[in-house]
C-alpha positions in Angstrom: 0.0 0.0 0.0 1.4 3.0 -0.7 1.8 6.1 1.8 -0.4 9.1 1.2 1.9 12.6 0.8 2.7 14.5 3.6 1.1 17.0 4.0 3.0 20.7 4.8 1.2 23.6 6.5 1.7 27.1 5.7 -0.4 29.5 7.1 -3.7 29.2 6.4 -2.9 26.9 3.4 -2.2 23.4 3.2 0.4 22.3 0.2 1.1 18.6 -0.6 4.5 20.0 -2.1 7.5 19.6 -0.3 9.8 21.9 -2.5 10.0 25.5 -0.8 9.7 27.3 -4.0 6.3 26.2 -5.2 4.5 26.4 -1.5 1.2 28.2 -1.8 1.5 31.3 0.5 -1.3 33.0 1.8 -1.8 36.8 0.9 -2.6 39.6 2.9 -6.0 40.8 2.3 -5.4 43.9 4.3 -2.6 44.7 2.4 -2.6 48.0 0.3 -2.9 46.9 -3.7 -0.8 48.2 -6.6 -1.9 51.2 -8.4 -4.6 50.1 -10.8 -3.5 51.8 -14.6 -6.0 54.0 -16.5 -7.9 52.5 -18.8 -9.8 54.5 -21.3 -11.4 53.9 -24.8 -10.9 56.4 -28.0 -12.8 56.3 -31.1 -12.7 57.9 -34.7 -13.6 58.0 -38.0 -11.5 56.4 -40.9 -12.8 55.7 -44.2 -16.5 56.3 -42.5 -15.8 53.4 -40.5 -15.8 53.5 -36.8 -12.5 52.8 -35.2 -12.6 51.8 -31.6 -9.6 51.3 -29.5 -9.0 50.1 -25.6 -5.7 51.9 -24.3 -3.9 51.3 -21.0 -2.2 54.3 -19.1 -3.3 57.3 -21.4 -1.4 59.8 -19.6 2.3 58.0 -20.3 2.6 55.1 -22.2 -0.6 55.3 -24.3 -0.5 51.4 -24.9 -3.0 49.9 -27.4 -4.6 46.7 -25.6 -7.0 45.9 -28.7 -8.6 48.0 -31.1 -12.1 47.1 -33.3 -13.3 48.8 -36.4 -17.0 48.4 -38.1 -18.7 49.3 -40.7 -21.0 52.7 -40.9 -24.1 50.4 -40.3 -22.4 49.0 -37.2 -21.5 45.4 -38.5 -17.7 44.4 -37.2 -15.3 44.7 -40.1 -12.5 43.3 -37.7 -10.5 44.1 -34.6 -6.6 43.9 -34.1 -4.1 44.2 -31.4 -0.4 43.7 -30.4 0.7 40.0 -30.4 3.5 41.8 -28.3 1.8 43.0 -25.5 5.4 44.7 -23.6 6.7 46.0 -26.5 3.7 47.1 -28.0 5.0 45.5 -31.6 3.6 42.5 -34.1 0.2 43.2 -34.9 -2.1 41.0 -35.8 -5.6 41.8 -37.8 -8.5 39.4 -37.0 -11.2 38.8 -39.5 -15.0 38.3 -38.4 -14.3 34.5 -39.2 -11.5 34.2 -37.3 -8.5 35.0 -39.5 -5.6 36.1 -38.3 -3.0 38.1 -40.5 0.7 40.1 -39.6 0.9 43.4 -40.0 3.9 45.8 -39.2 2.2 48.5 -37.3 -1.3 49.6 -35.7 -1.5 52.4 -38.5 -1.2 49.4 -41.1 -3.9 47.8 -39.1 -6.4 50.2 -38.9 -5.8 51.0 -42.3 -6.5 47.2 -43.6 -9.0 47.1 -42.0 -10.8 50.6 -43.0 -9.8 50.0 -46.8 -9.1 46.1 -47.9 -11.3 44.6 -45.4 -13.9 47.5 -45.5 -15.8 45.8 -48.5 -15.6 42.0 -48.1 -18.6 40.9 -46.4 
């Protein structure tokens, strides 16, 4: 028969892991959180189609998160965003189907989307 695992207590956790590095620790809920980023959502007009986009800490970094544009009767043409979250760099275009294609920059996404995409249904 074989033993069960001992079992290690820390806190207010219990861990079946005996390596100190990957023991559960308990967090503080008193304790103060980070500072939360602004988040804030900017629109315009390219092309007469809507372009939407979701960007974290407007007053510094002004970091595109995602971005979506439609058509002027409200029907999604696409959205895109950064596959490079950090550096803000290898953007992607995603069809309504699914399709995902490289582009070099969010100006070059916007703009496929508001021109070569704009038409296709």
């Amino acid at each position: 028969m074989v033993n069960p695992p001992t079992l290690t207590r820390k806190g207010n956790t219990v861990n079946h892991n005996t390596n100190p590095r990957d023991v559960v620790r308990v967090i503080d809920p008193t304790a103060d959180p980070a500072p939360t980023p602004d988040i804030v959502i900017r629109s315009s007009r390219e092309n007469d189609c809507l372009t939407m986009c979701v960007i974290i800490d407007p007053a510094d970094r002004q970091q595109v998160l995602y971005g979506t544009v439609t058509r002027p009767d409200g029907t999604l043409i696409g959205t895109y965003y950064p596959a490079d979250i950090v550096r803000g760099d290898d953007w992607r275009v995603v069809s309504p189907t699914g399709i995902q294609y490289a582009v070099a920059s969010e100006y070059e996404a916007v703009d496929t989307l508001t021109t070569t995409f704009r038409d296709r249904s």
